[in-house]
C-alpha positions as CSV (number, residue, x, y, z in Angstrom):
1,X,-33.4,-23.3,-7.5
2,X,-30.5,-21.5,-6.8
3,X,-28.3,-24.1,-5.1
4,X,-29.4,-26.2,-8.2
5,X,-28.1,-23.5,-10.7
6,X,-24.9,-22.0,-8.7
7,X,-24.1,-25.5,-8.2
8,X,-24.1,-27.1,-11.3
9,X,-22.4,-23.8,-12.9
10,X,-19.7,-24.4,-10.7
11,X,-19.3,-27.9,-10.9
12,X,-19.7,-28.5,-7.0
13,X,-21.5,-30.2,-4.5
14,X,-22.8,-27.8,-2.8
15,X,-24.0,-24.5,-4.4
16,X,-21.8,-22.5,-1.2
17,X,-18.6,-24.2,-2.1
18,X,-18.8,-21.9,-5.5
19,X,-17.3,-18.1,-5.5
20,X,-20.6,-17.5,-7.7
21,X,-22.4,-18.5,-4.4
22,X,-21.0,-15.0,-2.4
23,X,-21.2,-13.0,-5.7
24,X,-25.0,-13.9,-7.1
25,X,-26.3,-16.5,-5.0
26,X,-26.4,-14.8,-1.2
27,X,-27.6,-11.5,-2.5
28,X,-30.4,-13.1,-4.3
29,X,-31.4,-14.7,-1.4
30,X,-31.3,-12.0,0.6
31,X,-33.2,-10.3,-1.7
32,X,-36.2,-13.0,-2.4
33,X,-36.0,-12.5,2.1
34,X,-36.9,-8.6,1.6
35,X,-39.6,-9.3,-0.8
36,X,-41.4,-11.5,1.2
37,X,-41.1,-9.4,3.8
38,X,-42.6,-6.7,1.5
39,X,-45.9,-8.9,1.4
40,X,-46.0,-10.9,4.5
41,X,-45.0,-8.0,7.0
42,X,-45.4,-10.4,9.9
43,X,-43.2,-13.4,11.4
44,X,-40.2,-11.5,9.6
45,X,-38.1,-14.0,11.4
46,X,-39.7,-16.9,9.9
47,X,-40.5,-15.3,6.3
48,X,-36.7,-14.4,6.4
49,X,-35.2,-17.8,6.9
50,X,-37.5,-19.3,4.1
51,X,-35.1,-19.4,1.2
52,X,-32.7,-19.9,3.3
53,X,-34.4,-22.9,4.5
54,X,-35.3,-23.9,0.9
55,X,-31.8,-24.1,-0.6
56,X,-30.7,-26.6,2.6
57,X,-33.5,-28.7,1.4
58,X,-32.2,-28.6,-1.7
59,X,-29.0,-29.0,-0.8
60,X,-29.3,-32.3,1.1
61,X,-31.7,-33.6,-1.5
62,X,-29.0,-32.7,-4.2
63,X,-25.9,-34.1,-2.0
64,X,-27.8,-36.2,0.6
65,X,-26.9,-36.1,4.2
66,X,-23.5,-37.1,6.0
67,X,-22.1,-36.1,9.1
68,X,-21.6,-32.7,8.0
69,X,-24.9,-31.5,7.9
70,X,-24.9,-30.5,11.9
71,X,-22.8,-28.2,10.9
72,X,-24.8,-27.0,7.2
73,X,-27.8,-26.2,9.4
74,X,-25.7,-23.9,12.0
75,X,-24.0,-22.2,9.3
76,X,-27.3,-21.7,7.3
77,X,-28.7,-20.3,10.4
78,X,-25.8,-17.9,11.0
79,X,-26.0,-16.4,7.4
80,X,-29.8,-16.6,7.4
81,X,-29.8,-13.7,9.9
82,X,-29.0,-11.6,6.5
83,X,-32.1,-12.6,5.7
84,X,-34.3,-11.5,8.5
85,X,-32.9,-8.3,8.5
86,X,-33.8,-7.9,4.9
87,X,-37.5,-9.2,5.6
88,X,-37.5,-7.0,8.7
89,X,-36.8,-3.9,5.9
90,X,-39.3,-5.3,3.7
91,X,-42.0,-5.3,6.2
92,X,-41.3,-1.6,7.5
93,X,-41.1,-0.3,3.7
94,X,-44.4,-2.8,2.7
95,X,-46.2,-1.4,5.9
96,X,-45.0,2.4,4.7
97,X,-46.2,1.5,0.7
98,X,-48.9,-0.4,1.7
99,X,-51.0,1.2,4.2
């Protein structure tokens, strides 16, 4: 949803191509990674990279693939790590709320 909206707003291809993408769309990502976190409280690492995961797939079903999606899939793993970290903090504060 978010690389559909940033994208569109910004009149690019890709929804990271758009300064609205550093601004509103990475923090909400990495804040949709902490909530699920919050709930799941296991496989942080996998619960972390989920909407991560999800805009790629939107992403290449928006743009479609080329040769530089080798690269789109290292980057999105590099700035996924936000993400686990945040689902890693969402697990220790949903086990500490939670209990």
């Amino acid at each position: 949803m978010m690389e559909i909206a940033l994208g569109t707003m910004g009149s690019r291809r890709e929804a990271w191509d758009s300064p609205s993408y550093w601004s509103i769309g990475l923090p909400a990502l990495i804040l949709a990674a902490l909530v699920c976190g919050f709930f799941a409280r296991r496989r942080q690492a996998l619960v972390g990279y989920a909407p991560f995961l999800g805009q790629l797939l939107a992403m290449v079903a928006r743009a479609g693939t080329d040769n530089l999606l080798p690269v789109g899939v290292i980057f999105m793993g590099i700035i996924g790590l936000s993400g686990v970290a945040a689902a890693f903090v969402g697990a220790f504060l949903g086990k500490r709320a939670l209990r």
